[in-house]
N, C-alpha and C positions, 0 to 999 in steps of 0.2 A: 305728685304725678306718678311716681315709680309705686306709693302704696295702690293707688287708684288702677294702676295696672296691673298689680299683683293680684290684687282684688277680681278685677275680671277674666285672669288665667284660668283663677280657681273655680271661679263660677261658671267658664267653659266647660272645665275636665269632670265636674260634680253632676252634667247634667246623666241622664242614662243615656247608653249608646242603644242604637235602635237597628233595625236591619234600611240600609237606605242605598237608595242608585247613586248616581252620577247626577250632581247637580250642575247648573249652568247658570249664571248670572251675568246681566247686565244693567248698568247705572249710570244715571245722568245726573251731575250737581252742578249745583250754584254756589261756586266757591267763593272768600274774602280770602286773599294774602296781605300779611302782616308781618312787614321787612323788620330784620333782630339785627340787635348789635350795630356792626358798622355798615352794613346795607339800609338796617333804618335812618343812621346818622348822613348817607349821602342821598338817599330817595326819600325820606322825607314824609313818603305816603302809602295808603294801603291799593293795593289792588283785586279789581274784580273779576271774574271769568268765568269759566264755564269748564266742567270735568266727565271726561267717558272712562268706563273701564269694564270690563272682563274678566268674570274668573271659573275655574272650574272646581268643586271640591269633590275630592277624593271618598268613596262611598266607603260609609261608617268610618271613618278619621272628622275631626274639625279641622283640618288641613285645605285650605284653597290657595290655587297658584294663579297670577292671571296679570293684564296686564292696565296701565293707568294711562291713561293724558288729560294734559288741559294746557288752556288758551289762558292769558290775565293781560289786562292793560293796566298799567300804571300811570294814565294820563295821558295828553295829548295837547300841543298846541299850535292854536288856529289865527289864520291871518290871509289879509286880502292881499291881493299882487298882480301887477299889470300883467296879461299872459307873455308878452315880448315889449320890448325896449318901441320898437317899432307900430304896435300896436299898443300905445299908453293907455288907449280911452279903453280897454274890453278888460277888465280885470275877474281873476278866479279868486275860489277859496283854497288855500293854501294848510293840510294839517300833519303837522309831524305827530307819531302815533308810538308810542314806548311800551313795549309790547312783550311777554313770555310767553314761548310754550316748552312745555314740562312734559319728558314719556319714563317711567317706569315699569321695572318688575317688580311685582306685588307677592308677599307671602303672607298669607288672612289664617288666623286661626280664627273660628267661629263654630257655635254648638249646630248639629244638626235642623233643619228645619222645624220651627215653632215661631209662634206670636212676636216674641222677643228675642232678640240675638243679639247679645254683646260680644264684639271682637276687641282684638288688635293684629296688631299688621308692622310689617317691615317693609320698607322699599330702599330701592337702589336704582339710579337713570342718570338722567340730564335736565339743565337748564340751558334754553336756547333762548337768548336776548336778542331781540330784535329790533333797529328805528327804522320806521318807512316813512317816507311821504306821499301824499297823495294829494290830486289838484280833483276837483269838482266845481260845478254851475255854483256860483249863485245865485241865490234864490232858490236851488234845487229842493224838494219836497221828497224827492226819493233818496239823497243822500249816496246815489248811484260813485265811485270813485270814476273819474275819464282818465287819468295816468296814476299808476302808483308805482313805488321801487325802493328796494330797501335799501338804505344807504348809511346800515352801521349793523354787525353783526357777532357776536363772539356766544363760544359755549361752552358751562362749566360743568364738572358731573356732581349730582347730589346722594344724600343717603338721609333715611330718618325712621322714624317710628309714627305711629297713630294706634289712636283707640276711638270707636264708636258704638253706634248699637243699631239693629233694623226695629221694626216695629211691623207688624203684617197688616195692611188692609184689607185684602182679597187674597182669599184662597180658591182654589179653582174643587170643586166640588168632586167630580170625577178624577182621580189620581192617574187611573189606567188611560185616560182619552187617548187615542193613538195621534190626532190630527197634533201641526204642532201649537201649542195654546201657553201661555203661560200658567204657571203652577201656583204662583204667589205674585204677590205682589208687596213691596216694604217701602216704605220712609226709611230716610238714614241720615241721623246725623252724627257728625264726626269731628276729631280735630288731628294735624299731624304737625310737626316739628320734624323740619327739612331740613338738614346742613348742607349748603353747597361751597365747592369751591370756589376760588377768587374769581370774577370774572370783570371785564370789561364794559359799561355802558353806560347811556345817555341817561338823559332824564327827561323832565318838564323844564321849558330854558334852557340846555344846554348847545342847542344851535342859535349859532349866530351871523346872521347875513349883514356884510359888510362892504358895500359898493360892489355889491354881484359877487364876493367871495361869500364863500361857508368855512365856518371853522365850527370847530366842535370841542365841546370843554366835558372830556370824557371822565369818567369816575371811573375808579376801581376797588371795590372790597372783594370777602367771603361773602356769599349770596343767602343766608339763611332766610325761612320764612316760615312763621304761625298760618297753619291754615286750618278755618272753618269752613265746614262742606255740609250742606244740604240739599237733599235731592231723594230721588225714588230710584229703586231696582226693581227688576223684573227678574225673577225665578222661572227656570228650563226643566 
């Protein structure tokens, strides 16, 4: 991993520096989280989600600052239940929903605008856990929630590294156009190694209803996590 990063430092600073504005990006991924160490040993499984971010790079530097989030579920579990004691016969769906969102500060080194762009990247944020539940119809086909509420919460802070590459599909033909238009367009794919601190939370199964009590059989590790990300950005 560290030669593989060495490797694309060198191939950022090697390319020629050119005369370049202020660029602007934004990106959408489809991310997989892949819990390490003893966050694997008590979750068990990976998670899937969804990543935005923003950055801006600094004109003639590979330098971009900017900023991350994303959404991830790690499961959820589903179950029927009378809606009150008093009304036995009307029963809902009932689903506990184990849940992160993730915000960083982003520092990208990356070569000026072309076909191919390999970076890497540092960040520094948070990991926010979260369990909701939430009741809906039976039989619903919209999957609409009718009550939802979170009912377990805690947040660690994380730190890590990444490397990826863009790839361009579309370039916007006129440079100067004044209207605002995208400039480019890229595929990105990527991976990062996140360390977070210890944090508190559920899982799949960890709630357990017990003659109308809830108890909760809460885990705690370091929150590390392998993430794959793909998706597309859009150039300013």
């Amino acid at each position: 991993m560290r030669n593989a990063i060495f490797l694309i430092i060198v191939v950022l600073f090697i390319y020629p520096v050119t005369s370049q504005a202020q660029e602007l990006q934004f990106g959408l991924d489809l991310d997989v989280g892949i819990p390490q160490r003893d966050f694997s040993d008590q979750l068990g499984r990976a998670g899937v989600g969804l990543g935005i971010s923003g950055g801006y790079q600094f004109p003639n530097t590979p330098v971009m600052l900017g900023l991350d989030f994303g959404f991830m579920n790690f499961g959820k579990d589903v179950r029927e239940e009378p809606l009150s004691t008093t009304i036995p016969d009307l029963k809902v769906v009932v689903e506990n929903r184990y849940n992160l969102v993730s915000g960083n500060l982003l520092l990208r080194l990356i070569p000026q605008p072309q076909a191919f762009r390999p970076y890497v990247e540092g960040l520094f944020g948070f990991n926010y856990f979260f369990t909701e539940t939430a009741i809906m119809e039976r039989g619903s086909f919209s999957g609409e929630d009718k009550l939802r509420d979170t009912n377990f919460e805690d947040v660690a802070l994380s730190y890590g590294f990444g490397a990826g590459f863009q790839l361009r599909v579309y370039q916007d033909k006129v440079p100067d156009r004044e209207e605002t238009s995208p400039a480019a367009v890229y595929l990105t794919l990527a991976s990062r190694y996140m360390l977070g601190h210890e944090a508190e939370y559920l899982r799949q199964g960890s709630i357990q209803i017990e003659n109308g009590n809830v108890f909760y059989d809460v885990s705690r590790s370091k929150t590390d996590l392998l993430y794959f990300k793909f998706g597309v950005v859009i150039s300013f």
